[in-house]
C-alpha positions in Angstrom: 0.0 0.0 0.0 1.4 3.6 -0.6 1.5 6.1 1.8 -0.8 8.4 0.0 -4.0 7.3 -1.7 -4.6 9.4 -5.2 -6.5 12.0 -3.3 -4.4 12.6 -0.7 -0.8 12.7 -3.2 -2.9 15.6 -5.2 -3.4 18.2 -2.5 0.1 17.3 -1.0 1.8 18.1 -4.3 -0.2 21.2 -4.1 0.6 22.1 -0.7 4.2 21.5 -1.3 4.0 23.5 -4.4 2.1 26.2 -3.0 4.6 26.6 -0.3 7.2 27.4 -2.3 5.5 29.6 -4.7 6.6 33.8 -4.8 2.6 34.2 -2.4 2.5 37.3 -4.8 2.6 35.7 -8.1 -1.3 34.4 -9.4 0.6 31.1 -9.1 0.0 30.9 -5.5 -3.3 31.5 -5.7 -3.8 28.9 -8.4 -2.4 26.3 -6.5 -4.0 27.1 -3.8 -7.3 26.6 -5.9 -5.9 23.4 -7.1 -5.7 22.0 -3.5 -8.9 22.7 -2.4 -10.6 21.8 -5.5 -14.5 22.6 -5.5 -14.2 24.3 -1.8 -11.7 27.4 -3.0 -13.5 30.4 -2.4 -13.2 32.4 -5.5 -15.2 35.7 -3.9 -11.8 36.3 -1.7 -9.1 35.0 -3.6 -6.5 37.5 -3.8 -5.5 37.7 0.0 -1.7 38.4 -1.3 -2.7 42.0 -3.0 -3.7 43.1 1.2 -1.5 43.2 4.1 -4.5 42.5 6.3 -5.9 40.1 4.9 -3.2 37.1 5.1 -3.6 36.1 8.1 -7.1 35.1 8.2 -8.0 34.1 4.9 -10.1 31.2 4.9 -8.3 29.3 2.0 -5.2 29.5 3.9 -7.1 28.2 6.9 -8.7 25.4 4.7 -5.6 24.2 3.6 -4.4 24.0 7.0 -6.4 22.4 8.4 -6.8 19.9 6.0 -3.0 19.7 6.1 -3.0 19.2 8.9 -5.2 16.4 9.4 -3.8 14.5 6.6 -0.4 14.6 8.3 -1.7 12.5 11.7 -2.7 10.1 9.5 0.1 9.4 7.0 2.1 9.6 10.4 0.2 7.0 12.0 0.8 5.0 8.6 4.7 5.4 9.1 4.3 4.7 12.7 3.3 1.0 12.3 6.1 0.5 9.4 4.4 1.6 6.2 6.3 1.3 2.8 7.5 4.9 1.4 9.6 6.3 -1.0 11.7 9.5 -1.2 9.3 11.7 -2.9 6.6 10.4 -0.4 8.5 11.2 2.6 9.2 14.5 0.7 5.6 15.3 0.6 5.3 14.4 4.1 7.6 16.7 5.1 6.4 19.3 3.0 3.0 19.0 4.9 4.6 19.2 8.0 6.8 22.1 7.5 3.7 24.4 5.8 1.5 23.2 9.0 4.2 24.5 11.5 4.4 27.5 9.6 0.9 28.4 10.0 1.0 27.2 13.4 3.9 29.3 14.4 3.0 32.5 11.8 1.5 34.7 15.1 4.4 33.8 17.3 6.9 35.2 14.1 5.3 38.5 14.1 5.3 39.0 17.7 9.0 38.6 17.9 9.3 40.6 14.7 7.0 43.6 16.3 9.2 43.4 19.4 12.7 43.4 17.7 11.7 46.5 16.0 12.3 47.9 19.7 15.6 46.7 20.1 18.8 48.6 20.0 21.2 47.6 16.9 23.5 44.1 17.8 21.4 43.5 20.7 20.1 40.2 21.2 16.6 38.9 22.7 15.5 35.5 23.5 13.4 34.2 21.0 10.7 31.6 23.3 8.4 30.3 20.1 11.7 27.6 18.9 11.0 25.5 22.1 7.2 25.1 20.8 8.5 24.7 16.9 11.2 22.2 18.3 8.9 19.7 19.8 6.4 19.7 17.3 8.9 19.2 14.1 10.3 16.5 16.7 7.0 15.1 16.8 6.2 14.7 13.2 9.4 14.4 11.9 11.5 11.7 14.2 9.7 8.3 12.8 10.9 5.4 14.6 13.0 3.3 12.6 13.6 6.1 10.0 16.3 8.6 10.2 15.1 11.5 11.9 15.5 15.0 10.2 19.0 16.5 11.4 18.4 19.4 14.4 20.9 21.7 12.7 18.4 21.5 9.4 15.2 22.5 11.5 17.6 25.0 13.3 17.8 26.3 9.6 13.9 25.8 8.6 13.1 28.0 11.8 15.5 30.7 10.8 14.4 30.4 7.6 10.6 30.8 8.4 11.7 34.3 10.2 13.0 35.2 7.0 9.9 34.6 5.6 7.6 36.3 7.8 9.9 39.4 7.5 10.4 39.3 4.2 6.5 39.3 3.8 5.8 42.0 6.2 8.8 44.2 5.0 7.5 44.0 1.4 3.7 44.9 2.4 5.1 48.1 4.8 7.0 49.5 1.9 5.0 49.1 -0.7 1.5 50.3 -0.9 -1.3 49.8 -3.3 -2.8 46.7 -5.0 -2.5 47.8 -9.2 -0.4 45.7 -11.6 2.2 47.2 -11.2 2.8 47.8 -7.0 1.9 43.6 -7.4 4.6 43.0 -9.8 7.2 45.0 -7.9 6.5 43.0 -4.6 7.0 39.7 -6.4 10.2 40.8 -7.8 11.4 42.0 -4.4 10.5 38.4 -3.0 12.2 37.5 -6.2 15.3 39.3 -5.3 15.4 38.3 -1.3 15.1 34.5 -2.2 15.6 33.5 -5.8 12.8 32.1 -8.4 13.8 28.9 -6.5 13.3 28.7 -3.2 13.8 25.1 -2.6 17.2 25.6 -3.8 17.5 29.0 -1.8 16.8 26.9 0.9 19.5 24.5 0.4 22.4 26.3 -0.7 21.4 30.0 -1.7 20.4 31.5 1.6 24.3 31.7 2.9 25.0 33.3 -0.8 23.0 36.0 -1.4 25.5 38.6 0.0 27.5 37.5 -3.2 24.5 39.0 -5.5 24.4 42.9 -5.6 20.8 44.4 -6.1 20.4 47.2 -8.7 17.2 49.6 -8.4 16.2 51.4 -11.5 13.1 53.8 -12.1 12.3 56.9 -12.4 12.9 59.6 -9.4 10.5 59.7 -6.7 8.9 55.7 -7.2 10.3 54.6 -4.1 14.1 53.2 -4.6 15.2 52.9 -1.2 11.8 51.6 -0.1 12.9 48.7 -2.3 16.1 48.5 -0.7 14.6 49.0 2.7 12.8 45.8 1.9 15.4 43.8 0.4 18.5 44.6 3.2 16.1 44.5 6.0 14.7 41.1 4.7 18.3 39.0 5.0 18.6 35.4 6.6 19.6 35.7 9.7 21.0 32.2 11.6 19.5 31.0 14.8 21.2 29.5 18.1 19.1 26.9 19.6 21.6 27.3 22.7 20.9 30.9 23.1 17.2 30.8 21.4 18.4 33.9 19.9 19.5 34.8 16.6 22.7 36.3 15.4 22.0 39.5 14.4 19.2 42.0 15.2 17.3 42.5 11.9 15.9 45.9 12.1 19.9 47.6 12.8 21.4 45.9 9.8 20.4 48.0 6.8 22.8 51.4 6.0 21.9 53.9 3.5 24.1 56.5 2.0 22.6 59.2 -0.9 24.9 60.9 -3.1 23.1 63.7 -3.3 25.0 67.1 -2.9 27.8 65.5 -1.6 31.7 66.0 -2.3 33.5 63.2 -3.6 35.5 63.2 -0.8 32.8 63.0 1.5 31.4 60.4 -0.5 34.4 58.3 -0.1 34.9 59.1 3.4 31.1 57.9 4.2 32.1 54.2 2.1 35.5 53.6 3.2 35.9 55.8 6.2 39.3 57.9 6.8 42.0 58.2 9.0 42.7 61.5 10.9 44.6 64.2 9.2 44.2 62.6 5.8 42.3 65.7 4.5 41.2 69.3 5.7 38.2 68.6 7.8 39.5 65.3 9.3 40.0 65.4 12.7 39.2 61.9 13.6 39.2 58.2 12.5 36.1 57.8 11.2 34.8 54.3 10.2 32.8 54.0 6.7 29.8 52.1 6.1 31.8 49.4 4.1 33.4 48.7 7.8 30.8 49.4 10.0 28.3 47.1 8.1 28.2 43.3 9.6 28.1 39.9 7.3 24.4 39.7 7.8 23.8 43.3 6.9 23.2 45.8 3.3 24.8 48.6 2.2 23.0 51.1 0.4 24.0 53.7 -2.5 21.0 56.2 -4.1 22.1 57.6 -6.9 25.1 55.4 -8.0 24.8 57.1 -11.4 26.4 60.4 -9.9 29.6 58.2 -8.6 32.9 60.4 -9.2 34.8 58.0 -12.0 37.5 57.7 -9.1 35.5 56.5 -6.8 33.6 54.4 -9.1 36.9 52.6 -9.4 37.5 52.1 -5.8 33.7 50.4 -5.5 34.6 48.1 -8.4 37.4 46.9 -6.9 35.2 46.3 -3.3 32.8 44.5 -5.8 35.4 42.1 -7.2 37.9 41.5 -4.4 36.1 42.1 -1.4 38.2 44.5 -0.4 38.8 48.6 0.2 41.1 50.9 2.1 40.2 53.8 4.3 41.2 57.3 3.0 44.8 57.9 4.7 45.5 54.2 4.9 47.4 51.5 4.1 46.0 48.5 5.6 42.9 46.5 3.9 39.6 46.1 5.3 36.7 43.5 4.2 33.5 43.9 3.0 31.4 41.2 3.8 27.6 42.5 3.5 25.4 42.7 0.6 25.6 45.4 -1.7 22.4 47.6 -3.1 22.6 50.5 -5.5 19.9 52.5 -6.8 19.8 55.0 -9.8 17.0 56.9 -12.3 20.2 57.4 -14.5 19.9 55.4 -17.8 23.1 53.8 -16.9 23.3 52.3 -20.8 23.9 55.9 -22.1 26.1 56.8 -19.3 28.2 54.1 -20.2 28.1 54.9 -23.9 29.2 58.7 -22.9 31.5 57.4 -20.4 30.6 58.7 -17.3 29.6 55.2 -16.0 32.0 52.4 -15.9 31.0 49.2 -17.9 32.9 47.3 -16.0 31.6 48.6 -12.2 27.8 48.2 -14.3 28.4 44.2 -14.7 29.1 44.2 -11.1 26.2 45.4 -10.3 23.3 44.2 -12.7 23.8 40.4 -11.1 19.7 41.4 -9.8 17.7 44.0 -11.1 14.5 45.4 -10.0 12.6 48.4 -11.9 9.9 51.0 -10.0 7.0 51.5 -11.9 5.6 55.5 -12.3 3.4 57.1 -10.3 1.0 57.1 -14.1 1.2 53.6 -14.6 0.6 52.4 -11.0 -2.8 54.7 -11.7 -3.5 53.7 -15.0 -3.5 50.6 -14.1 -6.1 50.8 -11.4 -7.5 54.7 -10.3 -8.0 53.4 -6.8 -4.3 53.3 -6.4 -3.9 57.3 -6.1 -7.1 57.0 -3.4 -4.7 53.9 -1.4 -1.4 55.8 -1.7 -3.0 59.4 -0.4 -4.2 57.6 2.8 -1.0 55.8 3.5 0.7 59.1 3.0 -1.9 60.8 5.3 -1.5 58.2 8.3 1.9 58.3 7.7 2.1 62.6 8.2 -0.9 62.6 10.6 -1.3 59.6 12.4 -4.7 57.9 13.1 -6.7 61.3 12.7 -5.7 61.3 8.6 -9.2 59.9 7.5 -10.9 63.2 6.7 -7.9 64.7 5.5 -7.1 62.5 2.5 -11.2 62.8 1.6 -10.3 66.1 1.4 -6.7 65.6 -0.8 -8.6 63.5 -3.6 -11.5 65.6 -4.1 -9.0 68.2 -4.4 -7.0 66.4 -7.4 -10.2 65.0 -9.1 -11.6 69.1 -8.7 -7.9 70.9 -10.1 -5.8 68.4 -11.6 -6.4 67.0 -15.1 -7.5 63.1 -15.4 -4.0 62.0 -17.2 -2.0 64.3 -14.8 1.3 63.2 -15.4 2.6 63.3 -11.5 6.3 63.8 -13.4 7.5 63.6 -9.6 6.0 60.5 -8.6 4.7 59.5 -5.3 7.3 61.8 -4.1 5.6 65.1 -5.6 2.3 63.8 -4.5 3.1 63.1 -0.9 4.5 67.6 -1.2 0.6 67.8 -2.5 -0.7 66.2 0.3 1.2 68.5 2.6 0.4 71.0 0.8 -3.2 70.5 0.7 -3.3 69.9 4.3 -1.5 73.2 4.9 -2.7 75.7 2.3 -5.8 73.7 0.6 -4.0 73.7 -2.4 -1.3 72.3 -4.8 0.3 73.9 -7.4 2.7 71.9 -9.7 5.3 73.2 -12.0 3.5 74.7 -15.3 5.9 72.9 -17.6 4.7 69.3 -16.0 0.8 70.9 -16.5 2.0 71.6 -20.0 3.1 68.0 -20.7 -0.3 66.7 -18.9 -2.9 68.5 -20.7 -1.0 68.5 -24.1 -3.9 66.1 -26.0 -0.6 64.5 -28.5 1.3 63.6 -25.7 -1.4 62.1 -23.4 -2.4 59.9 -26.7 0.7 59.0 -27.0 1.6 57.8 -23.7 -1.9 56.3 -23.3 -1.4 54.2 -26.8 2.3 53.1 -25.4 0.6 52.1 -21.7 -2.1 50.6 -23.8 -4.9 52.1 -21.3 -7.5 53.5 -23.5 -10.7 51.6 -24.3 -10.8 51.3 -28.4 -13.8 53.5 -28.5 -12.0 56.4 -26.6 -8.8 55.9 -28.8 -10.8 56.1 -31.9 -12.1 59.3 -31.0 -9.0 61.0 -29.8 -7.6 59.5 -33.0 -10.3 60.9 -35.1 -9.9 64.1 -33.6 -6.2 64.5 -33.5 -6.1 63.6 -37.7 -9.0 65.9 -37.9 -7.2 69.1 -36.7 -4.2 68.2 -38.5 -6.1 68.0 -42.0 -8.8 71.2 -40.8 -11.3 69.4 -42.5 -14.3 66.7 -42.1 -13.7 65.6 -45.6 -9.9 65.0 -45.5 -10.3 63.8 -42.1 -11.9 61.1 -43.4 -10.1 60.3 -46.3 -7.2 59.8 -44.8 -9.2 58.1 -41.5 -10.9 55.8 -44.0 -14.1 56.6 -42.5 -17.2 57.9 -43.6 -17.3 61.9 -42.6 -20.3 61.8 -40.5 -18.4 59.3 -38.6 -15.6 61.3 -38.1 -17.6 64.3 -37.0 -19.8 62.0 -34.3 -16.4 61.2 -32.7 -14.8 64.5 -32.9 -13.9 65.9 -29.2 -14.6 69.8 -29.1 -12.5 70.2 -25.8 -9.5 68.4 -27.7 -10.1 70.4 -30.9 -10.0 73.9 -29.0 -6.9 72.5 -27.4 -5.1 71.3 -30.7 -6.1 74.1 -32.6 -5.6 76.8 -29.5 -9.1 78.5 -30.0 -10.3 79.1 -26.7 -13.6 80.2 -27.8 -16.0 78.7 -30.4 -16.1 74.9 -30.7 -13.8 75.0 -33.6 -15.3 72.1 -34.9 -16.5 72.4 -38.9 -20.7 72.6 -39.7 -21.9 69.7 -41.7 -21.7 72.2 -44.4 -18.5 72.1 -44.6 
């Protein structure tokens, strides 16, 4: 007899799947559908696009419990001496690993919320591994089969740490639930452990320092909010002597921007200095290179605006693992990971040499790419309406629920449809504050310009492909229309009968395109 019946080998291949799935890719949710068959609840699917919702879900809680029923039995089965191969036992401990996940999820966050508290290199008992302990000794230690080695469940309860970080990280940086906030969580979970996590668990998780992380995207879409996520999101090992873990994960994560900074000071921030080894030194100082542990990140904004010279002295960090304070002679090591972050279009840097080539194919081993404030929109309007109130609570606290009411009925009232928001959430957290202080925003004319100019806002719609065909046709039809200044051209050229043309014609857009701001400037049917 086998150790699972056909039934029961189906939703244990899901669940193992499923627990190794990126939870926000749609795969997730389809293999979660695929274990629970005809009792998937399709009216609240997507728990992965809501922080809040995760926890309780009742698929998750389904599965579970199924789960977890299903394992008592296939353990009483290889109890009394049942055959089973290696993929059975596998999927056995698959099923037990996901059930002591779930089991131990609340504990995880508790000891997360707590370390947030904690002072940088500090360390804190950690009392949910005794519980986690005896229950994977439980399940897993099968009498006359070789028990799973402690120092691997040491490693599955460091690892589930990870995870719950990792998944709460990713949700308090980044807000909204369009296409595009969704991708970029996925490729952060991407980033923190590989498209692969079974082999991220077995090898990759002591390697990742080796992979530097390259943010791209335009300014003001959240770079080091990435960054934050991915360098605060690390493994961290655990020590079942001291129930603690080896680092503290919210002091590990060191940020340095560019931004109006001498190159000197740039490289004395990095590498640190040595007293006396330029005006203004009048210490040691240790650099962020030195000061960061193993288990921490280092963070550049702005790596596009590296000095050539220093961009040489980062390579050589990059390849060899090794720098040298200003004013010394002695080497240091670097053993952290590495993040960088840039809006620069690093390919035409390179090509006008202001950007190493070589330092770029140090860097581009991982990249991740913020989306616009437009697209994120464009995707889904309710995005602006998500992003204003986490911006409110964030400025105001809990008392922020009136004010951000009061922000989107002001955009919707001043601020065209297609605004462009050329500044990104940035500029539209300075229009929150500025609504909140002066009832008001007013953004720079040139952006307006670019907005409410009808050729450029029909051309970024057609490249984002967000119009409906209908509305394209008749900004089409109108655009050709004022070129030609006339119905019966117009619809030469449009292939279209005229009367067509005319019924599509958009008088606002034609006053704009043809800068009459009074009269419809549209031609009679006389014409």
């Amino acid at each position: 007899m086998a150790l699972f019946n056909a039934a029961e080998r189906r939703f244990a291949k899901a669940v193992s799947d499923l627990a190794y799935t990126n939870p926000f890719l749609p795969e997730r949710i389809g293999r979660e559908r695929e274990a629970l068959g005809p009792e998937f609840d399709e009216k609240r699917a997507n728990w992965n696009l809501h922080a809040s919702s995760e926890g309780r879900h009742p698929n998750v809680e389904a599965i579970f419990q199924r789960s977890d029923r299903l394992i008592e039995r296939v353990r009483e089965r290889l109890t009394k001496g049942e055959a089973a191969s290696d993929g059975e036992l596998t999927l056995y401990e698959d099923l037990v690993l996901f059930v002591l996940y779930q089991c131990n999820r609340e504990g995880f966050d508790r000891t997360i919320d707590e370390g947030i508290a904690l002072r940088p290199g500090r360390k804190s008992t950690v009392a949910i591994h005794d519980d986690f302990a005896a229950s994977a000794a439980r399940f897993l230690s099968i009498p006359g089969r070789t028990a799973t080695a402690p120092a691997e469940l040491t490693h599955v309860f460091a690892l589930f740490f990870q995870i719950r970080r990792a998944f709460k990280n990713i949700f308090r940086f980044i807000v909204g639930a369009s296409a595009p906030a969704v991708r970029l969580r996925a490729e952060i979970w991407q980033s923190i452990f590989t498209h692969d996590t079974r082999r991220y668990r077995r090898t990759l998780f002591r390697r990742m320092a080796d992979y530097t992380t390259l943010v791209t995207g335009p300014s003001g879409t959240g770079k080091e909010l990435v960054a934050s996520a991915v360098g605060l999101s690390r493994y961290i090992p655990f020590d079942p002597e001291t129930r603690s873990f080896a680092a503290d994960s919210g002091g590990s994560f060191f940020p340095l921007n560019l931004s109006a900074m001498s190159p000197t000071l740039i490289e004395s921030e990095l590498f640190g200095h040595k007293r006396g080894s330029f005006t203004g030194a009048v210490a040691d100082r240790r650099g962020w290179l030195e000061v960061c542990p193993p288990l921490g990140s280092v963070f550049i904004d702005e790596i596009g605006d590296l000095d050539l010279s220093i961009q040489v002295k980062l390579l050589r960090v990059l390849q060899t693992r090794e720098f040298t304070p200003l004013g010394e002679t002695a080497l240091r090591r670097f053993e952290g990971k590495f993040i960088a972050a840039t809006n620069r279009d690093l390919a035409g840097e390179m090509e006008s040499g202001r950007f190493r080539k070589d330092l770029y194919y140090r860097l581009c081993s991982d990249i991740i790419e913020t989306p616009s404030l437009r697209e994120r929109i464009q995707d889904d309007p309710r995005e602006l309406r998500a992003l204003i109130t986490h911006l409110v609570q964030r400025i105001l606290g809990d008392e922020g629920a009136d004010v951000a009411e009061e922000v989107e009925a002001w955009i919707e009232k001043h601020l065209d449809r297609d605004y462009a928001w050329p500044g990104n959430v940035r500029e539209l957290e300075q229009c929150v504050r500025n609504v909140l202080i002066r009832k008001e925003y007013r953004p720079p004319e040139a952006s307006r310009a670019r907005a409410t100019e009808p050729r450029d806002a029909l051309a970024e719609a057609v490249r984002s492909a967000s119009l409906p065909a209908d509305e394209l046709l008749r900004r089409y039809c109108t655009l050709v229309y004022a070129q030609e200044g006339s119905l019966e051209r117009a619809a030469r050229r449009l292939r279209l009968d005229r009367r067509t043309v005319k019924a599509k014609l958009d008088r606002e857009m034609v006053k704009q395109l043809l800068g009459r701001p009074g009269g419809t400037g549209v031609a009679s049917d006389s014409e």
